[in-house]
FISEMAR-98733 format. One record per residue (C-alpha): residue number from 1; x, y, z. Coordinates in nm, 2 decimals, decimal comma. Example, Ala and Ser with C-alpha at 12.3 -4.5 7.8 and 13.67 -1.06 7.14 Angstrom:
[node 1 [1,23 -0,45 0,78]]
[node 2 [1,37 -0,11 0,71]]
% end
This chain:
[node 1 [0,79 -3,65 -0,14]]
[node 2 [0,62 -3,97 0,02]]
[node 3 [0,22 -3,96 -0,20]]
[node 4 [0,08 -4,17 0,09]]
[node 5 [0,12 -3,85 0,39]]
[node 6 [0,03 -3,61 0,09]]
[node 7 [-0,31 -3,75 0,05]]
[node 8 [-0,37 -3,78 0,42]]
[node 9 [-0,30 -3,38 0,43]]
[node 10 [-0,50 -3,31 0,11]]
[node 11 [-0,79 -3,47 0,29]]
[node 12 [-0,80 -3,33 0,57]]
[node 13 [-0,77 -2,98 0,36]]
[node 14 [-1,06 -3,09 0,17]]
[node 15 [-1,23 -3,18 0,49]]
[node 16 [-1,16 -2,87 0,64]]
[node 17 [-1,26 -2,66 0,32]]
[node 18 [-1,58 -2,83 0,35]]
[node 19 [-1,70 -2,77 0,70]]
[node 20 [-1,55 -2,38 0,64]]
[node 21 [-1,85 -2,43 0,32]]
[node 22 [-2,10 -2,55 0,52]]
[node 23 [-2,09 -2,30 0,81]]
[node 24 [-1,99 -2,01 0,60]]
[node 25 [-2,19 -2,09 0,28]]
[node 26 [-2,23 -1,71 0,15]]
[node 27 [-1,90 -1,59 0,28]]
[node 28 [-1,75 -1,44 -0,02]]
[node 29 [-1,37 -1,54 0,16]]
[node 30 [-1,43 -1,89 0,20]]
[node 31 [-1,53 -1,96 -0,13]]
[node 32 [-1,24 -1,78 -0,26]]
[node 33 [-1,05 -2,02 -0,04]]
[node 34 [-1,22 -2,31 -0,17]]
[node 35 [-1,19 -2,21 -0,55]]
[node 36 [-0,81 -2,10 -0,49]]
[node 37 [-0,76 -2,48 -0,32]]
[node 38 [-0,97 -2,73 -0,53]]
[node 39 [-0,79 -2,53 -0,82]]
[node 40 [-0,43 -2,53 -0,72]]
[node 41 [-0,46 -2,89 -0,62]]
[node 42 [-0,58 -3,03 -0,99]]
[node 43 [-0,96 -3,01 -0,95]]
[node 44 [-1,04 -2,71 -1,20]]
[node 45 [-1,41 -2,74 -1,26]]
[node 46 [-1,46 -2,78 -0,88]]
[node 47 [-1,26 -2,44 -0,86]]
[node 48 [-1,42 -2,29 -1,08]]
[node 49 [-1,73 -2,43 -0,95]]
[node 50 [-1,66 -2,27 -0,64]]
[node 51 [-1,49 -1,94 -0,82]]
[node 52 [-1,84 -1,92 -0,98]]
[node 53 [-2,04 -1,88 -0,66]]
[node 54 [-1,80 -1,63 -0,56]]
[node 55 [-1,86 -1,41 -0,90]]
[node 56 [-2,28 -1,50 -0,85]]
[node 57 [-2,24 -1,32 -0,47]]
[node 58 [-2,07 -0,99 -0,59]]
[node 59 [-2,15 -0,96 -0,96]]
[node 60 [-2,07 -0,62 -0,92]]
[node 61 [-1,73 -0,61 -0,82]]
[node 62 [-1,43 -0,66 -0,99]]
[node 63 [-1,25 -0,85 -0,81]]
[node 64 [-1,37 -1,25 -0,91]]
[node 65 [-1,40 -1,15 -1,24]]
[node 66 [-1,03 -1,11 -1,28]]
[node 67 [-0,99 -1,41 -1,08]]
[node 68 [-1,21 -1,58 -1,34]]
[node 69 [-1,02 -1,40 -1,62]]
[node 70 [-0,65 -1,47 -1,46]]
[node 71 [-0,75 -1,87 -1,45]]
[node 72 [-0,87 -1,91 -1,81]]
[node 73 [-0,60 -1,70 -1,92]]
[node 74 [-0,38 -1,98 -1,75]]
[node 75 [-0,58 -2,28 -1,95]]
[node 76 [-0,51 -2,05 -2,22]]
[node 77 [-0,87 -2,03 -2,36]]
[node 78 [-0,86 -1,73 -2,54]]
[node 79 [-1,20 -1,73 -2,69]]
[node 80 [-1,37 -1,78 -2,32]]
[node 81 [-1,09 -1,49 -2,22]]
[node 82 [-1,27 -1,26 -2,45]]
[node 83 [-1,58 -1,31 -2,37]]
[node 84 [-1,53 -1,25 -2,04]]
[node 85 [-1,41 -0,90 -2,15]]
[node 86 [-1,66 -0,82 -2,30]]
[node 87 [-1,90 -0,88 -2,00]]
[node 88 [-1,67 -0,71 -1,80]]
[node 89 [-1,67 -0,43 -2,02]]
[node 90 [-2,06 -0,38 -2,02]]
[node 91 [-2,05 -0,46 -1,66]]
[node 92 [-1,78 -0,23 -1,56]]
[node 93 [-1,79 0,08 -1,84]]
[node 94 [-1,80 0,35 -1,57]]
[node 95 [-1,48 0,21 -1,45]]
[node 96 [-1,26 0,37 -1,65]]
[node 97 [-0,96 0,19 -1,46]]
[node 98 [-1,09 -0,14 -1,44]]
[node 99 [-1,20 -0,08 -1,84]]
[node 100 [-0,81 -0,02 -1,91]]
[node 101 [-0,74 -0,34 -1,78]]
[node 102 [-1,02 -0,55 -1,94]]
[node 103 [-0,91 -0,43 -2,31]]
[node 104 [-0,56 -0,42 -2,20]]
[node 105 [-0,64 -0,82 -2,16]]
[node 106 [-0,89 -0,86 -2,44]]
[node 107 [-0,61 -0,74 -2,63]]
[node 108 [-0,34 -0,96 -2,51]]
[node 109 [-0,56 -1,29 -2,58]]
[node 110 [-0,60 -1,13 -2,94]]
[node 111 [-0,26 -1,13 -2,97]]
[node 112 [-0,24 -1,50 -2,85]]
[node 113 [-0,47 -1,60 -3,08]]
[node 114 [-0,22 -1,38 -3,38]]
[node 115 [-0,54 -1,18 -3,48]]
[node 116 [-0,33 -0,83 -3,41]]
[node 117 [-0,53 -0,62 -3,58]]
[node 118 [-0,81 -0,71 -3,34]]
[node 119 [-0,54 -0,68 -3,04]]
[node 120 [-0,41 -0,34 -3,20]]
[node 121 [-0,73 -0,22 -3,15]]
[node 122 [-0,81 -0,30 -2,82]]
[node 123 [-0,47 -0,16 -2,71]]
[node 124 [-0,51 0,14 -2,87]]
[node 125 [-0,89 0,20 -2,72]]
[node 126 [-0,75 0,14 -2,35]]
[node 127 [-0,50 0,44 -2,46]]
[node 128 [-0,74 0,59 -2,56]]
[node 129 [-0,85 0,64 -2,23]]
[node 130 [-0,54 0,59 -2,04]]
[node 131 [-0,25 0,70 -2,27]]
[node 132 [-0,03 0,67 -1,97]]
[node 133 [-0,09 0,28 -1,88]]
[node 134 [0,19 0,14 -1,87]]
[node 135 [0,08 -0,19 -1,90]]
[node 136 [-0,11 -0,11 -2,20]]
[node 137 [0,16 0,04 -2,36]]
[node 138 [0,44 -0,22 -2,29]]
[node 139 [0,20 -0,48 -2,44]]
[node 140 [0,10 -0,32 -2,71]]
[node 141 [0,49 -0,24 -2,82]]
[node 142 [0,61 -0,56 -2,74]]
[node 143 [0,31 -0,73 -3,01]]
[node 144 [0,40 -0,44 -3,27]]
[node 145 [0,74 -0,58 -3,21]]
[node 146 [0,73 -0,92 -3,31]]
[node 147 [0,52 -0,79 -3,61]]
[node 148 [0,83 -0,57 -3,67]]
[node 149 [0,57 -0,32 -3,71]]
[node 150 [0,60 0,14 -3,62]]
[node 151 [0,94 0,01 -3,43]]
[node 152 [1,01 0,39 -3,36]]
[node 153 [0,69 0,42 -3,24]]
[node 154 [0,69 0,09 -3,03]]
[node 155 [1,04 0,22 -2,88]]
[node 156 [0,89 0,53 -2,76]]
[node 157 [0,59 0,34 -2,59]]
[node 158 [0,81 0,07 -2,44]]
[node 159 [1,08 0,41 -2,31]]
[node 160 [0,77 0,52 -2,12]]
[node 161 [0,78 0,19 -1,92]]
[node 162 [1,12 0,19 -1,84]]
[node 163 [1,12 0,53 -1,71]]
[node 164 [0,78 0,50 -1,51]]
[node 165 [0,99 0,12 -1,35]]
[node 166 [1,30 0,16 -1,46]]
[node 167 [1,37 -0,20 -1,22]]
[node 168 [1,09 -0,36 -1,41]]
[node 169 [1,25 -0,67 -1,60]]
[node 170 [0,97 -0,75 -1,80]]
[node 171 [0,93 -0,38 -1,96]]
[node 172 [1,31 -0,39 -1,98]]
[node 173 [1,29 -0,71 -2,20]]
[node 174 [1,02 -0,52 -2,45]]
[node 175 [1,28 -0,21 -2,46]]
[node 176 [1,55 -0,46 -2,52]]
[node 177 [1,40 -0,65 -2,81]]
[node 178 [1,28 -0,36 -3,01]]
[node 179 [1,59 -0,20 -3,03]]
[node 180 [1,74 -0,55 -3,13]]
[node 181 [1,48 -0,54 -3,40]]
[node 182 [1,57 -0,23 -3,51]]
[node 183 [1,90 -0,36 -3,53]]
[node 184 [2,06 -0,15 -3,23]]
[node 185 [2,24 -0,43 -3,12]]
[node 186 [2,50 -0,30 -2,87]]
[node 187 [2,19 -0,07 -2,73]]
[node 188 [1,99 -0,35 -2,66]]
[node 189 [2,28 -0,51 -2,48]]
[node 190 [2,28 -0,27 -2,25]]
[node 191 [1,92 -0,31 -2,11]]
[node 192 [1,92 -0,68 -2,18]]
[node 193 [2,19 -0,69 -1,94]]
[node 194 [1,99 -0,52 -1,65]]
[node 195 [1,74 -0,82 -1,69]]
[node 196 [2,02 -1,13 -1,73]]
[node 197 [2,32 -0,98 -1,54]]
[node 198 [2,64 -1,09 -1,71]]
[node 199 [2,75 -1,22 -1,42]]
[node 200 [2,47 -1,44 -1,31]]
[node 201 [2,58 -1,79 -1,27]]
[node 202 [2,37 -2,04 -1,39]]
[node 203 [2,18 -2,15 -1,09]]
[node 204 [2,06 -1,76 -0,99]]
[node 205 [1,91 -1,70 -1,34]]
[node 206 [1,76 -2,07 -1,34]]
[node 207 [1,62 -1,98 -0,97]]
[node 208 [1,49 -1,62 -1,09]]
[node 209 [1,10 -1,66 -1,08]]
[node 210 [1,11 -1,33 -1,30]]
[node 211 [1,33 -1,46 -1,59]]
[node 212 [1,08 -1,64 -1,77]]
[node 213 [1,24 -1,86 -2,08]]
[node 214 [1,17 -1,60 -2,33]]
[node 215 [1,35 -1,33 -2,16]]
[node 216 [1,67 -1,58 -2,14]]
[node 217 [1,64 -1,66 -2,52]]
[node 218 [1,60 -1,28 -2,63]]
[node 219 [1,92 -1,19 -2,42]]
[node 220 [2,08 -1,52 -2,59]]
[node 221 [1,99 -1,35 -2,91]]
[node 222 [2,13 -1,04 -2,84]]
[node 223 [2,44 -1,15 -2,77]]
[node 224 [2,47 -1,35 -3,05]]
[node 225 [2,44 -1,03 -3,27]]
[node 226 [2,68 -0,85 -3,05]]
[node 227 [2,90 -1,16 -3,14]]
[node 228 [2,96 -1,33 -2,83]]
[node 229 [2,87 -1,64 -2,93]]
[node 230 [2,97 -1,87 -2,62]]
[node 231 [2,79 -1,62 -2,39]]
[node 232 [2,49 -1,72 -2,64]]
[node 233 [2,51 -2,01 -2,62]]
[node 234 [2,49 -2,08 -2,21]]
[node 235 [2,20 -1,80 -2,20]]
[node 236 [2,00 -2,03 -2,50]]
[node 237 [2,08 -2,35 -2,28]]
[node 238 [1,97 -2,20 -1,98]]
[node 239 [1,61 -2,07 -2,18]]
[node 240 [1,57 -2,41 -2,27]]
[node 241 [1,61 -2,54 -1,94]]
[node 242 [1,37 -2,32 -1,80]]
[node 243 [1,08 -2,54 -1,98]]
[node 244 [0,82 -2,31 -1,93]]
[node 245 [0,69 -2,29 -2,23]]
[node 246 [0,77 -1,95 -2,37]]
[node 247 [1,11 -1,99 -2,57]]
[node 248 [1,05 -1,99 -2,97]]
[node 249 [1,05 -2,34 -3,14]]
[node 250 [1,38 -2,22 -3,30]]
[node 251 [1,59 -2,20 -2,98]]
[node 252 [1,71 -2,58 -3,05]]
[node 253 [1,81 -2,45 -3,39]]
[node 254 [2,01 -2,17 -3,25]]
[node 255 [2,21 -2,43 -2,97]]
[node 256 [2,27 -2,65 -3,25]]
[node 257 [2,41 -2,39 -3,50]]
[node 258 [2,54 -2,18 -3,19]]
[node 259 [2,40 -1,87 -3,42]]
[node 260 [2,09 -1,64 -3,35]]
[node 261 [1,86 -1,81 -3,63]]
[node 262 [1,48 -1,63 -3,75]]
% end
């Protein structure tokens, strides 16, 4: 990486951004563009600056709002998140799709923010309209999960997902850990393992964009409980070197004690 022909590229980027702003100052894809690149290169109130003037253009449509949503989401401000629902919902209420999704996400910074009876709430009005959303209803038993909450009823949400995309490693995680929570321990192994394949080495999970650290720790757990202990240890390792900042604060615990710890 040599900084000095970085900058050189990153101003001529700017530079061309600019004149594309200045010729094209209502086109809705240029200051997309702009918002996507003053964003992804550190700027973020110049993004959103830009992202803004985007969402002024076509209040109506749904599309810059969840662009709007998606970035404060990644700052993780959850109160700004849920506001921006809540317009969203006003705006959009004869959208019954786009309606799913907003409380889907209203309910997921709830849960964030560990006020799940708000989130419960919000999950269960997108059902309420959708029962079949299967993002909805992966969410919604995943959260009900780590309350260790209606785990029969959370299994049977999260078995919908899994049938609906059976590949899907994310819902396969949520149908993983719940039956580990209800203590079905060699069950869960068996889904876990279609998300961490046994027989991964360590560079292919580290370079799976899809196995986020979590996912690593819960099939570390897992196999823990199914006592195979040196297999749970290498997944916890790997979780940790993932450093992406969704492992639990016990996972050093666990690699020091070389035991799945609560």
């Amino acid at each position: 990486f040599n900084p000095k022909v970085y900058q050189i590229w990153k101003n001529q980027l700017d530079t061309l951004v600019q004149n594309c702003l200045e010729t094209h100052p209502m086109d809705t894809s240029a200051l997309k563009f702009a918002g996507a690149w003053y964003y992804g290169t550190g700027r973020e109130d110049r993004g959103l600056e830009y992202y803004d003037q985007w969402l002024e253009l076509c209040p109506d449509s749904p599309g810059p709002h969840f662009v709007k949503m998606s970035l404060l989401i990644a700052n993780k401000e959850w109160d700004s998140v849920i506001e921006e629902a809540d317009r969203m919902a006003v705006l959009f209420r004869d959208d019954l799709e786009t309606l799913v999704s907003v409380l889907c996400t209203k309910g997921d910074a709830y849960s964030a923010k560990k006020q799940r009876s708000k989130a419960f709430k919000c999950y269960e009005q997108a059902l309420s309209i959708d029962p079949e959303n299967i993002m909805t209803l992966n969410n919604y038993a995943y959260y009900l999960s780590q309350k260790g909450e209606r785990l029969d009823e959370a299994e049977e949400m999260s078995y919908h997902t899994i049938k609906a995309e059976p590949d899907n490693k994310t819902y396969l995680d949520t149908y993983a850990w719940i039956l580990f929570c209800k203590k079905e321990y060699t069950e869960a192994r068996i889904y876990i393992d279609r998300v961490v394949s046994p027989e991964a080495t360590d560079e292919a999970i580290l370079a799976d964009s899809l196995l986020t650290g979590a996912l690593i720790e819960h099939a570390g757990d897992i196999y823990s409980m199914c006592g195979l202990s040196d297999e749970a240890l290498r997944l916890w390792k790997l979780a940790l070197r993932k450093k992406d900042d969704t492992v639990t604060a016990l996972l050093p615990k666990k690699i020091r004690h070389k035991k799945y710890k609560k």
